[in-house]
Backbone bond lengths (Angstrom), bond angles and torsions (degrees), N, CA, C in turn:
res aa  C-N    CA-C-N  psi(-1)  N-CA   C-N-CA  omega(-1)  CA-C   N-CA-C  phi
1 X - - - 1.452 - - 1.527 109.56 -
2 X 1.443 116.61 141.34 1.319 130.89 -178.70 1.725 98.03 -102.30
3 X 1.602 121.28 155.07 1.047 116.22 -179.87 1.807 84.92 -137.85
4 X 1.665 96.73 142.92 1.294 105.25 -173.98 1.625 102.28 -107.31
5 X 1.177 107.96 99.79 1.907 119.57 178.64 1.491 110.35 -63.46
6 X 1.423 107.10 -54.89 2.002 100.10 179.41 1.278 90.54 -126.49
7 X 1.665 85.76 167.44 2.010 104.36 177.17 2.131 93.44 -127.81
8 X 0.917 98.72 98.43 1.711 107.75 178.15 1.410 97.51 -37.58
9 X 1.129 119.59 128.53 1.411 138.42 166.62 1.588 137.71 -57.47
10 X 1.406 99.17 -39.36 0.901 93.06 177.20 1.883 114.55 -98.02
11 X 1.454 86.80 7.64 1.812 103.19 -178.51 1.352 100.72 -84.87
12 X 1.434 120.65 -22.84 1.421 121.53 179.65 1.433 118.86 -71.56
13 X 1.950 84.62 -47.44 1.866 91.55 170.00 1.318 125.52 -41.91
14 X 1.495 117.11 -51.00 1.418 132.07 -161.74 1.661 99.85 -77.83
15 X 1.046 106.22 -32.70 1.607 99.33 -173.21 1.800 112.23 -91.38
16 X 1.190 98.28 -29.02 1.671 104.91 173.99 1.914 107.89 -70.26
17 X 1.612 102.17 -47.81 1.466 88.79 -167.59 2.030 94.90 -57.15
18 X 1.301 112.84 -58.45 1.388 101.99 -151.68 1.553 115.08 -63.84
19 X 1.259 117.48 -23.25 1.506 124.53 155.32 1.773 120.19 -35.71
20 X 1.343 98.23 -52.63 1.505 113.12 171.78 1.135 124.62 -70.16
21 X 1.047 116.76 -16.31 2.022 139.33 -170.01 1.103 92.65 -80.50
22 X 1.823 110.43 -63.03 1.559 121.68 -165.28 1.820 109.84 -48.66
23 X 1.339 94.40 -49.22 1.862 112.78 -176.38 1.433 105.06 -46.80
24 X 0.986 117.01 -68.84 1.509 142.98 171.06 1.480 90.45 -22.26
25 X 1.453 106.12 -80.63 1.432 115.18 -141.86 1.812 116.55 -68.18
26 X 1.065 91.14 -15.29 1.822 119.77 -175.89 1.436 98.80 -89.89
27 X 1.424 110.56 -72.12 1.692 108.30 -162.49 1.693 105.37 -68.10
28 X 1.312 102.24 -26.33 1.434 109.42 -165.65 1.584 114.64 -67.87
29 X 0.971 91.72 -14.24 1.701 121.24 169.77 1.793 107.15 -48.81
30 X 1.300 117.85 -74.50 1.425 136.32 169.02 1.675 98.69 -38.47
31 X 1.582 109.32 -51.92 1.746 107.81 -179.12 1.584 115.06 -49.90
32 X 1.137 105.56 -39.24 1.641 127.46 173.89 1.448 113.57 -60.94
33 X 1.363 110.67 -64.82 1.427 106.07 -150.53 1.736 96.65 -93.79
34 X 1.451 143.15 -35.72 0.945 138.00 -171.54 1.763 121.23 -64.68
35 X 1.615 121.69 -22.96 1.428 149.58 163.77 1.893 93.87 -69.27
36 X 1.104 103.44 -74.46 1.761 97.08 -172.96 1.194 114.49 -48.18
37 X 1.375 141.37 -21.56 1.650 153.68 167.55 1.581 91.57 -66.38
38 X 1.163 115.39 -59.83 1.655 103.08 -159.50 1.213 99.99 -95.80
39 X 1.657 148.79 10.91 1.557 139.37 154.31 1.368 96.62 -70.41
40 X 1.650 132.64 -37.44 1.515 125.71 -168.40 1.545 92.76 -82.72
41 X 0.933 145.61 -2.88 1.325 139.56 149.97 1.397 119.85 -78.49
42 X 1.169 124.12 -47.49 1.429 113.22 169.17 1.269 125.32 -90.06
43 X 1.074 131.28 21.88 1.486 147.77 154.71 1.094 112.31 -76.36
44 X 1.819 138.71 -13.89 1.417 136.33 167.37 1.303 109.87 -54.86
45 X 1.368 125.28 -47.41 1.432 137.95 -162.21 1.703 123.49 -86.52
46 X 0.931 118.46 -138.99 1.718 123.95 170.78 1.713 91.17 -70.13
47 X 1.522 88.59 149.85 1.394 105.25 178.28 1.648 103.77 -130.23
48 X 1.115 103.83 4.83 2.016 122.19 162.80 1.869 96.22 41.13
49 X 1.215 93.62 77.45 2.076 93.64 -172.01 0.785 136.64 85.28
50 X 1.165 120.16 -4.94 1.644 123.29 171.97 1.529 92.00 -87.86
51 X 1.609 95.29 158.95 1.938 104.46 178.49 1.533 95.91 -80.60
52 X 1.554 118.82 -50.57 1.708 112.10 -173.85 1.277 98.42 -127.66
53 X 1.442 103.48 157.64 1.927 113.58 164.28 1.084 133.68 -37.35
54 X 1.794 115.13 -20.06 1.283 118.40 -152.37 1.570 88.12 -111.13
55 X 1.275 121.11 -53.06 2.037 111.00 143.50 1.041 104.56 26.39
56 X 1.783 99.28 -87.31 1.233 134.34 -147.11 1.714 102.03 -70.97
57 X 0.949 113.42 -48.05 1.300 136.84 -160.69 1.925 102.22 -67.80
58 X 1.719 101.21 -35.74 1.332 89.05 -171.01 1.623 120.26 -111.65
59 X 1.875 99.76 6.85 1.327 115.68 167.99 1.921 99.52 -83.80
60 X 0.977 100.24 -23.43 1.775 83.76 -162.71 1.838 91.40 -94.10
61 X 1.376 132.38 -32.89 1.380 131.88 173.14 1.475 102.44 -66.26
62 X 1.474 118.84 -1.55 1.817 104.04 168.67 1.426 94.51 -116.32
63 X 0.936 131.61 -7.13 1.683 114.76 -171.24 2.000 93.50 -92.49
64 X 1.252 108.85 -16.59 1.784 99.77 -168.31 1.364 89.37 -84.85
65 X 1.883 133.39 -51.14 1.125 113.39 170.14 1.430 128.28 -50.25
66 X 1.175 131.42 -30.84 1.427 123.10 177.51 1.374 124.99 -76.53
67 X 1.499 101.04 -17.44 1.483 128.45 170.74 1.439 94.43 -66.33
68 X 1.468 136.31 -75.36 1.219 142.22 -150.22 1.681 96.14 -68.17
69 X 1.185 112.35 -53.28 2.076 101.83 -178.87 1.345 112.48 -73.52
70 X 1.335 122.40 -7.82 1.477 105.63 166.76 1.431 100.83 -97.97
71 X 1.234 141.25 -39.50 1.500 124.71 151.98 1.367 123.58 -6.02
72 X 1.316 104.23 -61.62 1.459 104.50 -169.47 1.573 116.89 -82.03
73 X 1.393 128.51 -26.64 1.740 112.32 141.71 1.333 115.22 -60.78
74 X 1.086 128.80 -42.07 1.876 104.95 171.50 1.284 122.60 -26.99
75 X 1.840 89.06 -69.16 1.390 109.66 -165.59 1.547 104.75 -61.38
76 X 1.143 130.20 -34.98 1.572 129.50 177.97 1.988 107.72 -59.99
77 X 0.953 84.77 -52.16 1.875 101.88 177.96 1.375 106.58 -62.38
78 X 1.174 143.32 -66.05 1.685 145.27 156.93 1.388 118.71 -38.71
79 X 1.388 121.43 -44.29 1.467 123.89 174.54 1.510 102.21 -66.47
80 X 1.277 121.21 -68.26 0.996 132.88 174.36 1.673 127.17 -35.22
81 X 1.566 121.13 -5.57 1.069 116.42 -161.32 1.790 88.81 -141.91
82 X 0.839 89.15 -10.32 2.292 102.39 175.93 1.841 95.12 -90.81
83 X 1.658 107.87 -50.47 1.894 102.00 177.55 1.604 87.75 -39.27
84 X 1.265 112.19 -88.10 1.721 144.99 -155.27 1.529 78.49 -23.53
85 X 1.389 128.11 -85.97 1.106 109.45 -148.19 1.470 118.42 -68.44
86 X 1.773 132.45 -25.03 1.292 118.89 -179.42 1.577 94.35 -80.15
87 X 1.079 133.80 12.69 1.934 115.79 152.14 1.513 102.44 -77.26
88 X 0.736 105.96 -37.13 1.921 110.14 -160.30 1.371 80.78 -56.25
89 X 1.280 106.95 -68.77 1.860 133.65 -160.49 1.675 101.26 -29.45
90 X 1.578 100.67 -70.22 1.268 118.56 -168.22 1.786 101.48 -71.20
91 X 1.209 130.07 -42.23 1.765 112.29 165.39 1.461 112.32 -49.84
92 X 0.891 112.16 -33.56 1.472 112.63 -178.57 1.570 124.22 -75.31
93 X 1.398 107.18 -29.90 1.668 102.17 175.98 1.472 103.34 -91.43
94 X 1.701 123.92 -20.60 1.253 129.08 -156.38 1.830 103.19 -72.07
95 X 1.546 100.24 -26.42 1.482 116.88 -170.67 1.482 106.73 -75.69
96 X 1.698 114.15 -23.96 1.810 128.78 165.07 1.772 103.08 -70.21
97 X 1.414 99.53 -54.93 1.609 89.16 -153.58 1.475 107.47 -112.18
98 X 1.302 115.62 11.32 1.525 102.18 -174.99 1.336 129.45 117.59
99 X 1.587 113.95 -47.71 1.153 134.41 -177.96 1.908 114.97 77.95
100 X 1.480 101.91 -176.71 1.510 103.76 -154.50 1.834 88.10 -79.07
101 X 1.543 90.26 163.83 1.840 102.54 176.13 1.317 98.99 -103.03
102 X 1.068 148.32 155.14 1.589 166.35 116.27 1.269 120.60 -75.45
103 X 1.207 132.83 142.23 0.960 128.83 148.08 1.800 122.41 -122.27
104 X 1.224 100.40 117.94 1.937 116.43 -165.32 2.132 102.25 -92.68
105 X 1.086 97.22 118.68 1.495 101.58 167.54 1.668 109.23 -67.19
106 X 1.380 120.86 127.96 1.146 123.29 -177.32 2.182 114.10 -75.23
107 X 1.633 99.21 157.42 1.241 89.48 -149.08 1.192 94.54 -138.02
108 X 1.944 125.24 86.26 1.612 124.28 -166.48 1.458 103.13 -39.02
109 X 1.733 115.92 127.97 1.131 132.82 173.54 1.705 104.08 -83.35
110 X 1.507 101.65 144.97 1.416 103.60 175.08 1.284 101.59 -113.76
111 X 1.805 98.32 142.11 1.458 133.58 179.17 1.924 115.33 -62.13
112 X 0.758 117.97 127.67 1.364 113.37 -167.90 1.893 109.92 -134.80
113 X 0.710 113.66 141.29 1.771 127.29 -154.12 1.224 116.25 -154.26
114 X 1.939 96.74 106.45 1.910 96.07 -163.43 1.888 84.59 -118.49
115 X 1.267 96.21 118.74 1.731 117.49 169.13 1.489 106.33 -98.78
116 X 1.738 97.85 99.61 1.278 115.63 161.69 1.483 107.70 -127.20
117 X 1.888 106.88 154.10 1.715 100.64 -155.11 1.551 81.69 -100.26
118 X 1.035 142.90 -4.01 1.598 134.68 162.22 1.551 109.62 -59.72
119 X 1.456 123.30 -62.23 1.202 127.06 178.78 1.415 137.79 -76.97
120 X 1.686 108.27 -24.09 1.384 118.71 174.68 1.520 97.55 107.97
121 X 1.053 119.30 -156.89 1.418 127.87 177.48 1.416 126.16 -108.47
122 X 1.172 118.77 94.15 1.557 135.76 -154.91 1.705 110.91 -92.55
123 X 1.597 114.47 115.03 1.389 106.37 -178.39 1.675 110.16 -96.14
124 X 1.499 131.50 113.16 1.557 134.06 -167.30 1.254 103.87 -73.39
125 X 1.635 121.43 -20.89 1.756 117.20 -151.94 1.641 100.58 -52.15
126 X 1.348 104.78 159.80 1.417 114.77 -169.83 1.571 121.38 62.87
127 X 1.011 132.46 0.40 1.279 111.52 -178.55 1.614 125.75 -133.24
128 X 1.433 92.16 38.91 1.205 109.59 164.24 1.629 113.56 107.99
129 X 1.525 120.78 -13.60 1.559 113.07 177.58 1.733 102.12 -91.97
């Protein structure tokens, strides 16, 4: 078992906001399209100031899109700032109790060997190529 001591912060940020973006941008979809079904329904009736229905119809079908793309920087900016803080959160209790266990299946690393006559013969294995 591996035990995970910190969660990088700002790795949380980056991965929480766009996680939240994604949510947004998918579910937010239904926010969109289920309102535009029922404005063409209530566009039969009074349109309370507008000259025609479709007025009506094409101020409120631009305000849900502008609604839905500014949604999704919110939601990136709010997600993004809820990760940040449960890293903080979780470094902080992990330093009380230990932090979470994992366990990672091991994964033969390959040996890698860059022959340049400037440098000599350089072995990379392990360090990340």
């Amino acid at each position: 078992m591996i035990t995970i001591r910190r969660v990088g912060i700002g790795s949380a940020f980056k991965v929480s906001a766009v996680l939240t973006a994604l949510f947004w941008a998918i579910f937010g979809l239904l926010f969109l399209l289920f309102p535009t079904l029922l404005v063409g329904q209530l566009t039969t009736g009074s349109t309370s100031g507008f000259s025609s229905s479709q007025d009506f119809a094409d101020v409120a079908g631009g305000s849900l899109i502008l609604v839905y793309f500014c949604g999704i920087a919110i939601y990136a900016v709010i997600g993004g700032l809820i990760g940040a803080l449960y890293a903080f959160l979780y470094n902080l209790v992990a330093g009380w109790v230990g932090g979470l266990e994992v366990e990672l299946s091991s994964v033969p690393s390959a040996s890698v060997t860059v022959n340049n006559p400037s440098w000599g013969s350089t072995d990379l294995s392990g360090r990340g190529f």
